[in-house]
N, C-alpha and C positions, 0 to 999 in steps of 0.2 A: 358775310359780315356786312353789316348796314349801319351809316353812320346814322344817329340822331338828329334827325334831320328833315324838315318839310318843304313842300315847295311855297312862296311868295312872290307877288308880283309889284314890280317899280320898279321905276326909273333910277331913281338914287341908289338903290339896290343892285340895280342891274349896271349902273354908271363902277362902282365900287369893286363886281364882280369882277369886270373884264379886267382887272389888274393883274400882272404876271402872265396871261394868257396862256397860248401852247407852250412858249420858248419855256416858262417854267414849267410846265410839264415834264417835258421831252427832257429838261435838267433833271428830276427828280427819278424817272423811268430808267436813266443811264444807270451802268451797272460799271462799278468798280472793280475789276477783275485781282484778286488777291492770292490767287497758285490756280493749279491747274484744275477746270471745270466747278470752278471754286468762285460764287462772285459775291459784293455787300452792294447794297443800296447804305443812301444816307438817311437820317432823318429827317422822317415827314412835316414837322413840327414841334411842339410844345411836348413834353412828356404826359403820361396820364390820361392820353384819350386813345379811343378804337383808331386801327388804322382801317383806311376803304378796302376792303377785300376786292376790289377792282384791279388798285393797285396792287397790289402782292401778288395778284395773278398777271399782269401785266408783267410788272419784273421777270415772273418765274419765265415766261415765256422769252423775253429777253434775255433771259441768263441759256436759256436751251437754242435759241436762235444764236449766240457766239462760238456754241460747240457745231452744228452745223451747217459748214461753211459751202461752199460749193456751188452758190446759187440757190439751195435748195430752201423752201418756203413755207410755211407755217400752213396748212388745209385744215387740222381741228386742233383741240385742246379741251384736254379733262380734267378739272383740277376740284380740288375738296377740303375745305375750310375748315381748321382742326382745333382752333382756338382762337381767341384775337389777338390782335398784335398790338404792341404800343405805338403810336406817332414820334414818340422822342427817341426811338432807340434806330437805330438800322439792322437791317435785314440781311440775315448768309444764305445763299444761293448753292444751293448742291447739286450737280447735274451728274447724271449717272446715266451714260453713251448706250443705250440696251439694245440700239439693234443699226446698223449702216448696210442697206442694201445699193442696189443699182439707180432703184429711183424713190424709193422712200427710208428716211431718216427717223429714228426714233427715240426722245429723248426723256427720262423721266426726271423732274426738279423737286429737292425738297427745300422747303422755306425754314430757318430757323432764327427763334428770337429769344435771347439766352436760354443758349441751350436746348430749347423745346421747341418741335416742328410745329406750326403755326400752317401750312398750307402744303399739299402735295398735288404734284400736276404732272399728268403724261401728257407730251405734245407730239403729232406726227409730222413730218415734212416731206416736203416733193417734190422733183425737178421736173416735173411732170406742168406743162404749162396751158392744156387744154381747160376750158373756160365751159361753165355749164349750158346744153343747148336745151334745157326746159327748166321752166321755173315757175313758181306761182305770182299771180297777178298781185300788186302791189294795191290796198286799200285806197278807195277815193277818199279823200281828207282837203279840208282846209290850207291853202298854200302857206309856207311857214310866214311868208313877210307879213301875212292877215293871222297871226297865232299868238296868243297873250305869253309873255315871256314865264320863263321857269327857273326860279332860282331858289338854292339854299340857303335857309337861316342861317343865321351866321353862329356860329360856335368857335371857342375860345383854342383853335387846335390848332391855329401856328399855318395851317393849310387845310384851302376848303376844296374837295371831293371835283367838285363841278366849276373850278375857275378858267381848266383851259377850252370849255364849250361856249357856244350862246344853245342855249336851249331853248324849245316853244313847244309847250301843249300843244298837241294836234288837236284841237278846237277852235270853234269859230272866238273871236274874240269880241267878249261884253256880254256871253253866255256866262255859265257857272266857272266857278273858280278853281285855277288847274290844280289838278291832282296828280300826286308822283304814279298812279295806277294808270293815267290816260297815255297813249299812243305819244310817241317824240320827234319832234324834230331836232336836229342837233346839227351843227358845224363847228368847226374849230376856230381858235380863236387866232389867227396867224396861219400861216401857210407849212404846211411841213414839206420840209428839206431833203426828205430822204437821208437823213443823216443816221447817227447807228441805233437809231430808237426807230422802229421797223412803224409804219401804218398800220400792220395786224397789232404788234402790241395796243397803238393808241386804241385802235376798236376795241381791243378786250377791256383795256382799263373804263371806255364810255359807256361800254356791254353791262356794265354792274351798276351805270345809273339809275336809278328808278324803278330798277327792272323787277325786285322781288314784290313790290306794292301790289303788281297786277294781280298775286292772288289773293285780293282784299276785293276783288269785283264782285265775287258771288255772291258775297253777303252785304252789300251797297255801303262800301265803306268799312265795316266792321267796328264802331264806333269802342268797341271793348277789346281791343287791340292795340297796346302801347308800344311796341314794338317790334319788329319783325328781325328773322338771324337767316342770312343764307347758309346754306350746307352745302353746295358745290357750283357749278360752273361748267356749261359746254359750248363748246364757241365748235360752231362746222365754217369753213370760209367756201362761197363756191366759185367766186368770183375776185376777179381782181382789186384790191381793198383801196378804193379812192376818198381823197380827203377832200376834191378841189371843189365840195358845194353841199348842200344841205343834201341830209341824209335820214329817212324815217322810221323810225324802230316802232316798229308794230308789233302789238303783246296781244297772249290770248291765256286764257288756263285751263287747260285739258280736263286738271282736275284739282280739287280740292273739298280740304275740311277743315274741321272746327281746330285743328294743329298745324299741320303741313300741308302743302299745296306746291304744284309744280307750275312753272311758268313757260313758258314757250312764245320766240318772238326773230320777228325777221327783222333785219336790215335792209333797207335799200336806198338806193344812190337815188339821188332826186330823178334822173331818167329815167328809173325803172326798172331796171336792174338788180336783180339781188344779190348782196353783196357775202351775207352772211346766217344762218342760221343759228340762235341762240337757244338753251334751256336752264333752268337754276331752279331747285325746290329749297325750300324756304319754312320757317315756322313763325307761327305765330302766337307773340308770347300776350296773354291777357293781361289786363289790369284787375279781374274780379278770378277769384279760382274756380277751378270748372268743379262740379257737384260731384 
């Protein structure tokens, strides 16, 4: 699920954005626990518009992270987008415990919004704390502080998608104008706490920024492309999921056509470090009908 939405660049824009930051984030991410394995979010905003499928899957993950308690820690997540959801309304969390071994935890979540599931997601977990010892090389890119900033239009939805990051096209800045398809820099907008909105969640919910654009590259844009719908969501974690600095999500698309296309994109800590493994396929809806 992809809100309507472009990227823009300014100051007054970007002044505007930073309002509410992470702390409202990490408020809207909390889950309201209501019986057992049972949880609500609140309302996103205003009634009447998409919610971010970022968020929903961010939640659902939250809601599977309070049943598996133990220390143990979120390593992927496979979740699949089954309809939109409203911003006015809030969200029921249903976690169904499928599997508790020794060292890994297995939880599947369904999302529901009156009445009708809206997202489903299996998460696996692990007390297992070994860290990966190979990984691939992080793209040479533009340092973020020299990168033209990246923000959402503004739409009338009570809550915008991308208020608890600062983002920056990973391009040089005063070249062409960013595009939600280019390479990201991203940090948070506040310091996270460790408090009971986990760092995995917040990367799942920034995972779904910009991220389904990228398979709008092969065709330079796609200028007959009014909107794009994700269909699922995979988050691998390999690494230990740090917030304390700019972080760059680099996208690629293995494959695509004239409908769907799958995206594929790493995370990583501004040192180097990869933090996370992403994938999402996507369609793409036209504005002329195909022949």
């Amino acid at each position: 699920m992809t809100p309507d939405a472009g990227p823009v660049a300014g100051t007054g824009q970007a002044r505007e954005h930073a309002r509410g930051g992470l702390p409202e984030l990490l408020g809207l991410l909390n889950l309201e626990g209501i019986d057992t394995d049972l949880f609500r979010s609140r309302a996103a905003g205003v009634p009447g518009h998409r919610l971010f499928g970022g968020q929903v899957a961010a939640q659902a993950l939250v809601a599977a992270e309070r049943t598996a308690a133990g220390g143990a820690r979120a390593h992927s997540l496979h979740a699949y987008f089954l309809r939109p959801g409203d911003t006015g309304k809030p969200v029921v969390y249903q976690v169904d415990r499928l599997h508790d071994g020794r060292t890994f935890r297995r939880r599947r979540v369904t999302a529901v919004q009156e009445g009708r599931p809206i997202l489903c997601l299996e998460a696996s977990f692990t007390i297992e704390e070994a860290a990966a010892e190979h990984q691939v090389t992080a793209p040479t890119v533009p340092n973020p502080d020299s990168c033209p900033p990246m923000v959402w239009r503004h739409r009338a939805t009570g809550f915008r998608p991308d208020r608890g990051f600062d983002l920056r096209a990973a391009i040089p800045a005063g070249g062409k104008a960013p595009h939600f398809s280019d390479d990201l820099w991203f940090r948070t907008r506040g310091p996270w706490d460790g408090g009971p909105v986990s760092a995995a969640a917040v990367l799942t919910y920034v995972s779904d920024l910009t991220f389904i654009s990228v398979i709008l590259r092969p065709g330079g844009g796609r200028p007959d492309v009014s909107r794009l719908t994700s269909l699922d969501h995979v988050v691998w974690i390999h690494n230990e999921v740090r917030l304390d600095d700019w972080l760059l999500f680099a996208k690629a698309t293995p494959a695509a056509g004239p409908v769907r296309g799958l995206g594929l994109g790493s995370i990583f800590h501004r040192d180097g470090t990869l933090i996370a493994t992403v994938a999402q396929e996507g369609i793409a809806h036209t504005s002329q009908p195909r022949p």
